[in-house]
C-alpha positions in Angstrom: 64.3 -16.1 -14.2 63.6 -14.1 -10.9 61.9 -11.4 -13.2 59.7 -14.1 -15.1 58.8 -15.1 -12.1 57.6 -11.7 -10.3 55.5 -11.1 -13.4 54.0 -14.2 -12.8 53.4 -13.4 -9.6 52.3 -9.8 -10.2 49.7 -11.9 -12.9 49.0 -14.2 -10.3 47.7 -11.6 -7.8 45.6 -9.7 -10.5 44.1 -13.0 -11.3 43.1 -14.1 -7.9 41.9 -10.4 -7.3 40.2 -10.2 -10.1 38.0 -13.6 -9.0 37.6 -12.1 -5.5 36.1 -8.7 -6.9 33.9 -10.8 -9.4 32.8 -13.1 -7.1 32.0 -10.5 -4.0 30.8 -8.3 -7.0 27.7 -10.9 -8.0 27.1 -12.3 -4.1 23.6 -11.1 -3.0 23.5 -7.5 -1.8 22.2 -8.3 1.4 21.7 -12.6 2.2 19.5 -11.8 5.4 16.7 -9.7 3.7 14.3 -12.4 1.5 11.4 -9.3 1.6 10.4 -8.9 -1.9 10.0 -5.3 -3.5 8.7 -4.4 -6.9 11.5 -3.0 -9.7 10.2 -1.2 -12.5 12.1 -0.9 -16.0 10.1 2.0 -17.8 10.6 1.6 -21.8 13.4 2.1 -23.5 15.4 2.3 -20.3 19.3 1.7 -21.1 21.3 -0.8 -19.4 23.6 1.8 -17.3 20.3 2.8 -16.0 19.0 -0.3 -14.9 21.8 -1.3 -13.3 22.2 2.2 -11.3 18.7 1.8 -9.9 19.5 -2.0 -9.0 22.3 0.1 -7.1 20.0 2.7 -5.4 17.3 0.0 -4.6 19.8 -2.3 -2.2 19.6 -5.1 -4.6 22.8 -5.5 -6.2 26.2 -5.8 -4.3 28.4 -3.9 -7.6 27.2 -2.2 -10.1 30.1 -2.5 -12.0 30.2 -6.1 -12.1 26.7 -6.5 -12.6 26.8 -4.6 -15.9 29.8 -6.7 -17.1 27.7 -9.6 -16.3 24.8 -8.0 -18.0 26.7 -7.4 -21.5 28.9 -10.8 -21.4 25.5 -12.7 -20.7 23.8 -10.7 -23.7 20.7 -10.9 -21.5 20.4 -6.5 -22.0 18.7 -7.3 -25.3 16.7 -9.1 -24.0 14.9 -7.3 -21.1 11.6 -5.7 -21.3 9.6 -2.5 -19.7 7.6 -4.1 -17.0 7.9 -4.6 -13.2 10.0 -7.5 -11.5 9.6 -9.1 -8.6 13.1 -8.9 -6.7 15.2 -9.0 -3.0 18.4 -8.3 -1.9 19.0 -12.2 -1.1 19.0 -12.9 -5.0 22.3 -13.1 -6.4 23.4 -11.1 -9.9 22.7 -14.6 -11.8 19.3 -14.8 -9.8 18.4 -11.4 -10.7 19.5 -11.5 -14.4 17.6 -14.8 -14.3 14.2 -12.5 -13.2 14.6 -9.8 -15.7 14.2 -12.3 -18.4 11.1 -14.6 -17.1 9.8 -12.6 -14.4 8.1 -9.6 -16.3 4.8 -8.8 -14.8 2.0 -8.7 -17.3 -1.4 -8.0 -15.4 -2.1 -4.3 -14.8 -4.3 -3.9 -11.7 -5.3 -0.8 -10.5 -6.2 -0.8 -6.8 -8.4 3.0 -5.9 -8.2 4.4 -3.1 -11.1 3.6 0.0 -12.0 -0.2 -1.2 -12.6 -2.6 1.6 -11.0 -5.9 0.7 -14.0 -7.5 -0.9 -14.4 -5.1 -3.7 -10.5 -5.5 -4.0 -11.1 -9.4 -4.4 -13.8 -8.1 -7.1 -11.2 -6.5 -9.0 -8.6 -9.7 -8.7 -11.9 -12.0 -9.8 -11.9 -9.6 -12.9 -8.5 -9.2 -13.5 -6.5 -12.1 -12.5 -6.5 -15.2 -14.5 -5.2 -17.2 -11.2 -8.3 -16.1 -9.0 -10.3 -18.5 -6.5 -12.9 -17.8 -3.9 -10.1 -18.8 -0.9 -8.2 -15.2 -1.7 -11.5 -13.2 -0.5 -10.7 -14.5 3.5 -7.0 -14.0 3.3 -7.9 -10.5 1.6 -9.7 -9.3 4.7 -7.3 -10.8 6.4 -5.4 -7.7 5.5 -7.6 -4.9 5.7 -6.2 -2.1 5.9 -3.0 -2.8 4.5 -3.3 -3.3 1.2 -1.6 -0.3 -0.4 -4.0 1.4 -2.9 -1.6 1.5 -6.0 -1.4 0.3 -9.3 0.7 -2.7 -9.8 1.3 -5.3 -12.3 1.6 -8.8 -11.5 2.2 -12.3 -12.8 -0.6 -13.8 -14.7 0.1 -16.5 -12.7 0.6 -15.2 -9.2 -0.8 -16.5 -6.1 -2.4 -14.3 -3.2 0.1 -14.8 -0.9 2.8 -13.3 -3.7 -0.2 -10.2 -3.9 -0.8 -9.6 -0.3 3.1 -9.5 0.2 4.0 -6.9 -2.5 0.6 -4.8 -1.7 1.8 -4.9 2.1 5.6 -4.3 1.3 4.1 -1.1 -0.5 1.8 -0.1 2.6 5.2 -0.5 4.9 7.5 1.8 2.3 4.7 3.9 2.0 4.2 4.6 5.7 8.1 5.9 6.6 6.2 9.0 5.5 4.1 9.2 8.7 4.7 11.2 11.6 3.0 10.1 14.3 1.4 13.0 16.1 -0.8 11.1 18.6 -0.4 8.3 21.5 -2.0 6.0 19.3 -0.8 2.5 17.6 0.1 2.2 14.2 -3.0 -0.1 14.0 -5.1 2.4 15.7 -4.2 5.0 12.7 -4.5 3.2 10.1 -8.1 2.4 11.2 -8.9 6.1 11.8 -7.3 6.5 8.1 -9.9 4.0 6.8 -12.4 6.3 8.9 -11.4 9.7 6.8 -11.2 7.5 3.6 -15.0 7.0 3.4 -16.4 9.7 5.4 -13.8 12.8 3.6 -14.5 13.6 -0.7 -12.4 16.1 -0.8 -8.3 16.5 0.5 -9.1 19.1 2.6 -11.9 18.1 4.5 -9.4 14.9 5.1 -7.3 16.7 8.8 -10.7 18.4 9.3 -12.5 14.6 9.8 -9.7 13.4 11.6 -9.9 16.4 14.4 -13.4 15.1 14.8 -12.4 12.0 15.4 -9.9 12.4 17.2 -11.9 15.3 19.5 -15.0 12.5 20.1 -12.0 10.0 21.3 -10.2 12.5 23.6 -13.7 13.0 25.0 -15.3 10.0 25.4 -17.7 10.5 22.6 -19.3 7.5 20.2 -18.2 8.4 16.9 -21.4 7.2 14.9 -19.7 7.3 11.3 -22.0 5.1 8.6 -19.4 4.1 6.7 -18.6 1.5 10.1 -22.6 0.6 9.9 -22.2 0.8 5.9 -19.5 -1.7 6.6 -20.9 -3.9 9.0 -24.0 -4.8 6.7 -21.8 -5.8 3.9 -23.1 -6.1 0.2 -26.7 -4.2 -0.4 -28.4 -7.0 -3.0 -30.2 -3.6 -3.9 -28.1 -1.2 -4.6 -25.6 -4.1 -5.5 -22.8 -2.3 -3.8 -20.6 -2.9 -0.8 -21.5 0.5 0.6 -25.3 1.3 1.3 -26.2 4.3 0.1 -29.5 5.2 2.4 -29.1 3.9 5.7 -32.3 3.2 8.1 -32.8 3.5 11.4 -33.3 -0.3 11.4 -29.8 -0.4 9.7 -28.1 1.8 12.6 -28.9 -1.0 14.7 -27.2 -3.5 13.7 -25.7 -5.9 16.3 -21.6 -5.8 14.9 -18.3 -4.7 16.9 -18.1 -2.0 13.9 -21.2 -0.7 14.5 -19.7 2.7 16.2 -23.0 3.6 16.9 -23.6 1.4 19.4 -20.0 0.4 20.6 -17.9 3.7 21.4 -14.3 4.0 20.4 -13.2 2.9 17.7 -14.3 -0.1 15.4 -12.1 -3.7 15.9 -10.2 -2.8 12.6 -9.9 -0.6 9.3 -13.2 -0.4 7.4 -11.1 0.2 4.2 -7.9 0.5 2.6 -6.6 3.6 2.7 -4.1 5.7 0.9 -1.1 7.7 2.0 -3.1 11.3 2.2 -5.8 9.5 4.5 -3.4 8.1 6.7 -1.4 11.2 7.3 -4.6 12.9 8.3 -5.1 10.4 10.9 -1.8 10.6 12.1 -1.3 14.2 12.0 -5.0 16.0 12.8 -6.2 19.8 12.7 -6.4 21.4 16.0 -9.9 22.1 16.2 -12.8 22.1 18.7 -15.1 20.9 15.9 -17.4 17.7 16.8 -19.7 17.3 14.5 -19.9 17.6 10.3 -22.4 16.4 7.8 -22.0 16.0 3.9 -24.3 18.5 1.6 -25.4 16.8 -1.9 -22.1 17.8 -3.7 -20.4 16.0 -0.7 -18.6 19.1 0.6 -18.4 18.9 4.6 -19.6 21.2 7.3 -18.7 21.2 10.6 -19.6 22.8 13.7 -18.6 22.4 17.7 -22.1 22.4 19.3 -24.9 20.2 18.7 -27.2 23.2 18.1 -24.5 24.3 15.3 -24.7 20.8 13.8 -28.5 20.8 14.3 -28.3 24.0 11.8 -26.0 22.5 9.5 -28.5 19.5 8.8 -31.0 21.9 9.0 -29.7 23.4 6.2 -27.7 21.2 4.2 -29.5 18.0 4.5 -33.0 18.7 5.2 -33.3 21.6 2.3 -32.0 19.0 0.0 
């Protein structure tokens, strides 16, 4: 009798210990943190593999467990290649729950340098859920909305967009080491600065010593792409970035019209990407202060205004 009962007991204690592991196993990884991140399944990606980047992305508690659940539940047949919308506050059920109803089906690709109205052009083409309201609570965000592509919910809303574009700026930006006393905010406006005004990666720390010279100094910065900005869509040209700018133009009464107002503009002119934002963060030591695009829109710099005089003498004025 005494042994019956100490294998029951021994049975007992596997039981209830079994329960705890399963229960902690399929708890929410982390019940504080409700900040949603994208999860891509690429195709023909096996279970196992799923499940260990669930694991590596903070968003499941066990992977052991969460496999189990995944094969008793059937639900691996089931999921498709596509890109989920998940956080660590979701529970294994939650999540399985996601990966069978939450595959995101719009591709959208976001290029680098687009101000947030030409981004709320590409939504207006793209997504079937778009209204006029999302253009405001775009610019709202300049800036900050992570060039990327991304694939959403048909039927997503812009505050579900603005959050998983942002969430990508912030994971994006860990990458940035901040060389300068300036804010965050103040370098990712100089990164929407190199963005328009640099065509090629290497002129990109070159336009950010400028900038970053003209500051130390005192200096208006006088970049058209702030005056290019400030004037909005050209009915013309139909583009959001003027391509011949008047003297008339240069005078427009706006806070990002560096011409007239030195430092810099109130906020980014665009949205930049990571390469930009580096730049600004991280400038060449030069003493250059001036630079000017030839017609292939290679830049040339000089560090006297009778050096930059020559430059537009020669690659401007020839043209």
């Amino acid at each position: 009798m005494k042994k019956i009962f100490i294998i029951f007991l021994i049975f007992a204690c596997f039981i209830i210990g079994f329960y705890i592991w399963w229960k902690n196993g399929i708890a929410p990884a982390d019940s504080t943190n409700t900040v949603n991140e994208n999860f891509i399944i690429m195709k023909g990606e096996g279970a196992r593999a799923i499940v260990d980047d669930l694991k590596k992305s903070g968003l499941v508690r066990d992977p052991i467990v969460f496999f189990l659940l995944l094969k008793k539940t059937g639900i691996d047949g089931k999921i498709q290649a596509g890109q989920f919308l998940l956080n660590p506050s979701m529970s294994a059920e939650e999540i399985l729950q996601k990966l069978q109803v939450g595959k995101f089906d719009v591709n959208v690709t976001i290029p680098e340098g687009k101000r947030a109205q030409e981004i709320a052009d590409i939504f207006q083409e793209k997504m079937p859920g778009y209204d006029e309201t999302w253009r405001d609570k775009l610019d709202q965000n300049e800036g900050y909305l992570f060039p990327d592509t991304y694939l959403f919910p048909r039927n997503a809303g812009i505050e579900e967009i603005i959050t998983v574009m942002k969430n990508n700026f912030d994971k994006k930006y860990t990458q940035v080491v901040n060389n300068t006393v300036l804010s965050k905010n103040e370098i990712v406006i100089i990164a929407s600065l190199i963005e328009r005004e640099a065509k090629h990666s290497e002129d990109r720390p070159l336009v950010s010593s400028v900038i970053h010279n003209r500051l130390n100094l005192g200096m208006k910065l006088d970049i058209d792409a702030t005056v290019q900005y400030a004037l909005g869509f050209d009915q013309t040209g139909k583009t959001w970035w003027k391509k011949e700018l008047t003297h008339e133009d240069l005078k427009i009464d706006s806070p990002y019209n560096i011409y007239r107002n030195p430092g810099l503009p109130p906020g980014p002119i665009c949205n930049p990407g990571i390469a930009s934002i580096i730049a600004a963060a991280k400038p060449m030591q030069t003493d250059f202060l001036y630079y000017i695009s030839d017609k292939e829109g290679n830049n040339h710099y000089a560090s006297t205004l009778t050096g930059h005089n020559e430059n537009v003498r020669k690659y401007r004025d020839s043209n």
